[in-house]
PAGUNU-47360 format. One record per residue (C-alpha): x, y, z; residue in three letters. Coordinates in Angstrom, 1 decimal. Each point is the difference from the previous one (the first is absolute). Example, Ala and Ser with C-alpha at 12.3 -4.5 7.8 and 13.67 -1.06 7.14 Angstrom:
REM residues 2
<u: 12.3, v: -4.5, w: 7.8, type: ALA>
<u: 1.4, v: 3.4, w: -0.7, type: SER>
//
This chain:
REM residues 217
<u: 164.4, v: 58.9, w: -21.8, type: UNK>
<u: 2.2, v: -2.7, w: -2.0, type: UNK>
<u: 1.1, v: 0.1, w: -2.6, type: UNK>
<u: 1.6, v: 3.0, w: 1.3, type: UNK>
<u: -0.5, v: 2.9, w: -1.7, type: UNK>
<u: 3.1, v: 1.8, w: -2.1, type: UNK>
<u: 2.1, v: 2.0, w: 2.4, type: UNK>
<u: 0.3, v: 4.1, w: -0.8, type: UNK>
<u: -2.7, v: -1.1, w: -3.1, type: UNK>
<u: -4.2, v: 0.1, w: -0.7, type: UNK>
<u: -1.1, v: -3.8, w: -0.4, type: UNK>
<u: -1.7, v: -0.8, w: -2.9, type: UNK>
<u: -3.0, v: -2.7, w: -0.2, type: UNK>
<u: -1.5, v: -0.5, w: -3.2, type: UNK>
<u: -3.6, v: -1.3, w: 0.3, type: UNK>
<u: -2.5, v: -2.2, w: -2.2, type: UNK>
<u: 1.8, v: -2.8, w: -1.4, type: UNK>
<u: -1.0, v: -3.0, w: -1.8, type: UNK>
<u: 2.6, v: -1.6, w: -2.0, type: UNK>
<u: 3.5, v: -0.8, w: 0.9, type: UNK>
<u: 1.0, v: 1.1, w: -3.3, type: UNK>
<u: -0.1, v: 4.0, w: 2.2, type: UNK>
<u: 2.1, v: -1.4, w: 2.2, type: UNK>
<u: 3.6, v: 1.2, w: -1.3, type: UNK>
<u: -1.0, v: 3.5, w: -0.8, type: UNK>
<u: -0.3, v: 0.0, w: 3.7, type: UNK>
<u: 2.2, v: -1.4, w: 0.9, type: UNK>
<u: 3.0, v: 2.3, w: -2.0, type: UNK>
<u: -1.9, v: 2.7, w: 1.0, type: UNK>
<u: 1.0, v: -0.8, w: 3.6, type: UNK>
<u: -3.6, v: 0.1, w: 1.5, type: UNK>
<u: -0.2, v: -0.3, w: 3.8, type: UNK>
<u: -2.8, v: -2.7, w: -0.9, type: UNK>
<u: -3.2, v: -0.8, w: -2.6, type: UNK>
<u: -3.7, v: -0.1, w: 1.1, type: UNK>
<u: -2.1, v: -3.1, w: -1.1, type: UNK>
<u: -3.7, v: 1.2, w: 0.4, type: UNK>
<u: -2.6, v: -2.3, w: 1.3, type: UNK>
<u: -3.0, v: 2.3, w: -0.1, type: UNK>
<u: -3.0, v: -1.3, w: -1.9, type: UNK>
<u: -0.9, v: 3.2, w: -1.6, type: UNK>
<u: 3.6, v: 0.8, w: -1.4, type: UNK>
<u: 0.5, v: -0.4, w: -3.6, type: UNK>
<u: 3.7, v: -1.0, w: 1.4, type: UNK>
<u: -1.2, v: -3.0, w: 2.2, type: UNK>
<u: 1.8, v: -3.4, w: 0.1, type: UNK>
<u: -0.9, v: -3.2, w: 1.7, type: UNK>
<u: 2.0, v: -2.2, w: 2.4, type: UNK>
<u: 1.9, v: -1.4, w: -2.6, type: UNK>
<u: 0.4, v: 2.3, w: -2.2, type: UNK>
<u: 1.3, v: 2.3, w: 2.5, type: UNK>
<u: 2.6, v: -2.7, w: 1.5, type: UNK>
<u: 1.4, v: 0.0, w: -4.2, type: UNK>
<u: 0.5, v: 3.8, w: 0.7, type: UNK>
<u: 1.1, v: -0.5, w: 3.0, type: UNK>
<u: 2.7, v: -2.7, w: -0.8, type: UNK>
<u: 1.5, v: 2.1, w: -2.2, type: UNK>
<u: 1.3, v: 2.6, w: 2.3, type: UNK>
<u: 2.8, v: -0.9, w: 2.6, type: UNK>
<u: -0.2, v: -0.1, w: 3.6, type: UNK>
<u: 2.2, v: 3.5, w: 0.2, type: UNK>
<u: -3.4, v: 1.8, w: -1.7, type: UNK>
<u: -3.0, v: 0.4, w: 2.0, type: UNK>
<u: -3.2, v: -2.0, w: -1.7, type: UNK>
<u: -3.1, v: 1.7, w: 1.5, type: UNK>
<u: -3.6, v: -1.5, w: -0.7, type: UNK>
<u: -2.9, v: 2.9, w: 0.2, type: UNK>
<u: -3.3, v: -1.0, w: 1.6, type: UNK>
<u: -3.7, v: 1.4, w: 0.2, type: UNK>
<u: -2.4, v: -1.2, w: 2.0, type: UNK>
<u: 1.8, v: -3.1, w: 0.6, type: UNK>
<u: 0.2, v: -2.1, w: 3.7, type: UNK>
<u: 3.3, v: 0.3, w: 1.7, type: UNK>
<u: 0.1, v: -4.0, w: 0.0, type: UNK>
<u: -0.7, v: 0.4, w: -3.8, type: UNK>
<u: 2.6, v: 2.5, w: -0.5, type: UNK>
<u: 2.8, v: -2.0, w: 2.0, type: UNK>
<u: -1.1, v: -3.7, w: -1.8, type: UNK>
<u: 0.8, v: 1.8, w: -3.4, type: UNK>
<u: 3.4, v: 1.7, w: 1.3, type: UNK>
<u: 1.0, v: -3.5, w: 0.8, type: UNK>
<u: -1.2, v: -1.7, w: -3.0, type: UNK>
<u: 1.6, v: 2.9, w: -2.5, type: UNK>
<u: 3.1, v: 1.5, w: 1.8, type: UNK>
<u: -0.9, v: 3.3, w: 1.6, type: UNK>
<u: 2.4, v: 1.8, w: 1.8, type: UNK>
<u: -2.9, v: 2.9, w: 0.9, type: UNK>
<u: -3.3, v: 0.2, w: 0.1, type: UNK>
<u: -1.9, v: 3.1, w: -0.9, type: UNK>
<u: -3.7, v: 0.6, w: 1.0, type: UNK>
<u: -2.7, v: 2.2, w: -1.0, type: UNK>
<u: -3.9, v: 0.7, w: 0.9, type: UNK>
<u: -0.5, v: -1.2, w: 3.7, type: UNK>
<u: 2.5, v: -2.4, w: 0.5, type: UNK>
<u: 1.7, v: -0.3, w: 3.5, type: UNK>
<u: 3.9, v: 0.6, w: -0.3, type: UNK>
<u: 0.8, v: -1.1, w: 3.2, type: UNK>
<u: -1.9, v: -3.1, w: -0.8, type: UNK>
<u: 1.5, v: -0.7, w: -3.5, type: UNK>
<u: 3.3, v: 0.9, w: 1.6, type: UNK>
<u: -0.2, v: -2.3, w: 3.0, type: UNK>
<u: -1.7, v: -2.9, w: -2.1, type: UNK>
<u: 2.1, v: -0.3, w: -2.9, type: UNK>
<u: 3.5, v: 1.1, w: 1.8, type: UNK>
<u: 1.1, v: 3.0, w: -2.8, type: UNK>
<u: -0.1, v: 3.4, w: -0.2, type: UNK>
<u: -3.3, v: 1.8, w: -1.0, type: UNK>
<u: -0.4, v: 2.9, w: -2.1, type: UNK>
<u: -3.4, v: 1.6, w: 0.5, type: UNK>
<u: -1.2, v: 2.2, w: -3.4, type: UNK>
<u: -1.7, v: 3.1, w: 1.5, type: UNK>
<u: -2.8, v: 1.9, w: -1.9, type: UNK>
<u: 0.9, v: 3.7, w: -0.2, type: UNK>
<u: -3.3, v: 1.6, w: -0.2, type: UNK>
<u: 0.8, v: 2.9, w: 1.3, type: UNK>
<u: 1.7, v: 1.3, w: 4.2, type: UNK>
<u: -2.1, v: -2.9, w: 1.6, type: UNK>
<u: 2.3, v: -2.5, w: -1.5, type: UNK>
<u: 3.1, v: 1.3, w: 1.5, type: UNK>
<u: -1.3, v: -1.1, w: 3.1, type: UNK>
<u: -0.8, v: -3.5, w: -0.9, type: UNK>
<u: 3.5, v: -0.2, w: -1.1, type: UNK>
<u: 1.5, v: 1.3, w: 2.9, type: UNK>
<u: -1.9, v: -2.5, w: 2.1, type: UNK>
<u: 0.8, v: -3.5, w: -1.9, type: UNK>
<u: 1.4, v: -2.3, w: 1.0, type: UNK>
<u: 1.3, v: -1.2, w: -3.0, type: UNK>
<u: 4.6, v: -0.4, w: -0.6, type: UNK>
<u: -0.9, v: 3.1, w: -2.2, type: UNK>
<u: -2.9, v: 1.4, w: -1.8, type: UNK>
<u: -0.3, v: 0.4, w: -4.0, type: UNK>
<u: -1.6, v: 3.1, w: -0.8, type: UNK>
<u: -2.2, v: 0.0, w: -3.1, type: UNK>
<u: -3.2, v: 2.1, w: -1.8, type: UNK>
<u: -3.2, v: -1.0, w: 1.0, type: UNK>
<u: -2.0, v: -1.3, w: -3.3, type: UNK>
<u: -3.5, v: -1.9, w: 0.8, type: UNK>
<u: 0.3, v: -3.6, w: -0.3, type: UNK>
<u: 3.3, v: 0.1, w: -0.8, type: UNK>
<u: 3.4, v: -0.3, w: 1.8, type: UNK>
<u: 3.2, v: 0.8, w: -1.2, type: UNK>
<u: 1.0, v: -0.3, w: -3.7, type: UNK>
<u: -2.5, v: 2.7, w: -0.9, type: UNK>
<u: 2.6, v: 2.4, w: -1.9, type: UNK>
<u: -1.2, v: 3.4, w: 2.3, type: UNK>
<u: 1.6, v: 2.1, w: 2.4, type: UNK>
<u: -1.1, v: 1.1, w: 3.5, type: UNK>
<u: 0.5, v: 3.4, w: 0.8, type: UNK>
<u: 3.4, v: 0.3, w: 1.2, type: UNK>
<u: 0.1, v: 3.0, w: 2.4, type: UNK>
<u: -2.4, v: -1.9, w: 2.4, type: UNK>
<u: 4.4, v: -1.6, w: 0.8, type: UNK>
<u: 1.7, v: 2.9, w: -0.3, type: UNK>
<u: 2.0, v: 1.5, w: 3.0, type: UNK>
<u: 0.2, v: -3.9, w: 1.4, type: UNK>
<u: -3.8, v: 0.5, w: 0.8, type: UNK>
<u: 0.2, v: -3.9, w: 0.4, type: UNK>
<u: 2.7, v: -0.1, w: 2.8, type: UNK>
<u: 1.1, v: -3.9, w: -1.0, type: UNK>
<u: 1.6, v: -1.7, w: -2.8, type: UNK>
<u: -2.1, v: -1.1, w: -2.9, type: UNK>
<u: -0.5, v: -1.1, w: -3.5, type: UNK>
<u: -1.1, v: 2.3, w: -2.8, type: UNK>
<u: -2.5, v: -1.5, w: -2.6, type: UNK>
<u: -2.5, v: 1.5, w: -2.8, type: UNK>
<u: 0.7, v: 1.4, w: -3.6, type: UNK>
<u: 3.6, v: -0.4, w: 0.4, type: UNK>
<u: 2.0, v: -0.3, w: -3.0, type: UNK>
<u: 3.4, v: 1.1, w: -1.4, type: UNK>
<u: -0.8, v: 3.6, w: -0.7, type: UNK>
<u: -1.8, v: 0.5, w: 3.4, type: UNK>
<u: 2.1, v: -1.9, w: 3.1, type: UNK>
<u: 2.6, v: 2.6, w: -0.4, type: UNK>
<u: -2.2, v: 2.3, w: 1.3, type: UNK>
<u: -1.8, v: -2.2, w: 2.4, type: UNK>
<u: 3.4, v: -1.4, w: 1.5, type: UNK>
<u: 1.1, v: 4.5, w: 0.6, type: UNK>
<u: -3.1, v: 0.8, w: 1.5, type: UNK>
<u: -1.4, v: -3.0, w: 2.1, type: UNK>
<u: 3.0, v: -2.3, w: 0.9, type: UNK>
<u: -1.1, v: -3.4, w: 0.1, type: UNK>
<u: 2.3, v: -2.4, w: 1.1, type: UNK>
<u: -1.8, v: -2.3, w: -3.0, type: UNK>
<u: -1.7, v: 0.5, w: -2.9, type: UNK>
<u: -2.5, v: -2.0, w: -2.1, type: UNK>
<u: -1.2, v: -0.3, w: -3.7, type: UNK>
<u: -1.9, v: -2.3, w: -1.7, type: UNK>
<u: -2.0, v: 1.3, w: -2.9, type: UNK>
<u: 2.9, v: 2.6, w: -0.7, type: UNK>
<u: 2.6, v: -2.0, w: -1.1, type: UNK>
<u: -2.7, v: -2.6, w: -2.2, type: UNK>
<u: -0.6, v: -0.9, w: -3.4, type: UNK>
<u: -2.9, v: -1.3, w: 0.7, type: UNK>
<u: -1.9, v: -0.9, w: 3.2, type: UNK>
<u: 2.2, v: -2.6, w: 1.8, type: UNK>
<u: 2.7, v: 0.2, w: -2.3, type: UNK>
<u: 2.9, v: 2.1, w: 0.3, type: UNK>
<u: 2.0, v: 2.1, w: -2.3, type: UNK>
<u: 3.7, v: -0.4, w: 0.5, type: UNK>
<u: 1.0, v: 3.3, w: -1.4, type: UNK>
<u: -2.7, v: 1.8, w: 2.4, type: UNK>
<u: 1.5, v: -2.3, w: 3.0, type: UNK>
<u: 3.2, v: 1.3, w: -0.7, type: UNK>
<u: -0.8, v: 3.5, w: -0.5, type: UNK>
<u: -2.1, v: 0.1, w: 3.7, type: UNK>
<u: 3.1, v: -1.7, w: 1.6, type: UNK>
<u: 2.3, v: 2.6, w: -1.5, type: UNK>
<u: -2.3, v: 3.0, w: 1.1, type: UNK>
<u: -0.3, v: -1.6, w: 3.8, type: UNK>
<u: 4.1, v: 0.0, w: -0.2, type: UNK>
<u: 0.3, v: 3.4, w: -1.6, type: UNK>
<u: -2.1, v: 1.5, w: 3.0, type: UNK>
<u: 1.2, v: -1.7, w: 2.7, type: UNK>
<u: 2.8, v: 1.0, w: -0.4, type: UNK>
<u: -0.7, v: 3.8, w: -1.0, type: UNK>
<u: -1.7, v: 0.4, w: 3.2, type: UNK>
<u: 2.5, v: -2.1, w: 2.4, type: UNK>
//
């Protein structure tokens, strides 16, 4: 996927903003990339041009991914080109492969952990890598809970993926030592409020992903 993520390191993406006032704590934080969420449902959700003030705001070198529900893959792919995606991530019953061959970037697919059976489902996507996250009804992602963990213990999954769900500073020590995702995602952990982010809590997550990375290296 490009940007690339950090060599020897756990990526970072920090999901659910709004204003490119959040940008900077990002961006010293050293995120592997920021989420701009699309959803209709989300308390977090931007428009088309909201998003591309977001998404101008972060350079070319950080990945700028838009999040999607429900949304057609020529829908998805018109707003990537209209705001600046560099990913797209999809959730519900949306086609990877589609969203991947129609807009031309990588696709993340957010997977539902409701228990064994999604493992499977994740296994077969066919998505660049899957995002696992809690299942919550009617919502997805940015819901502040955790899945249960030991359905990913002993590399249960057998391919790389992304780690999302009740994450914040205190917990992705522990998430990073017992699951090993190759990225990790917040959103509601690292907030003030709902779509706006708390520098000091940015900070803090980033320097608990370091801390761990490199205590389990």
């Amino acid at each position: 996927m490009s940007p690339e993520f950090p060599p020897g390191a756990v990526a970072v993406k920090v999901c659910g903003l709004t204003t490119p006032d959040d940008v900077p704590a990002c961006l010293r934080a050293g995120v592997w990339g920021i989420g701009l969420v699309f959803a209709a449902n989300s308390p977090r959700r931007v428009d088309a041009a909201q998003a591309a003030r977001v998404a101008a705001a972060v350079p070319a070198s950080v990945a700028r991914v838009g999040v999607f529900v429900g949304t057609s893959a020529r829908e998805m792919a018109d707003t990537a080109a209209l705001v600046g995606l560099s990913h797209i991530q999809v959730h519900g019953d949306a086609d990877p492969e589609e969203a991947r061959r129609v807009s031309g970037l990588p696709v993340i697919q957010g997977i539902r952990m409701e228990g064994p059976a999604a493992l499977g489902r994740a296994r077969a996507s066919a998505a660049d890598l899957v995002l696992l996250d809690a299942a919550v009804a009617g919502m997805h992602g940015g819901t502040g809970t955790a899945f249960d963990w030991s359905l990913l213990e002993d590399d249960a999954l057998g391919r790389p993926f992304a780690l999302a769900g009740g994450l914040r500073p205190d917990n992705v020590g522990d998430a990073l030592g017992r699951l090993r995702p190759v990225l990790v995602d917040v959103s509601s952990g690292v907030e003030a409020s709902p779509g706006r982010k708390d520098p000091e809590r940015v900070a803090a997550f980033a320097a608990a992903v370091a801390g761990a990375a490199r205590a389990h290296a």
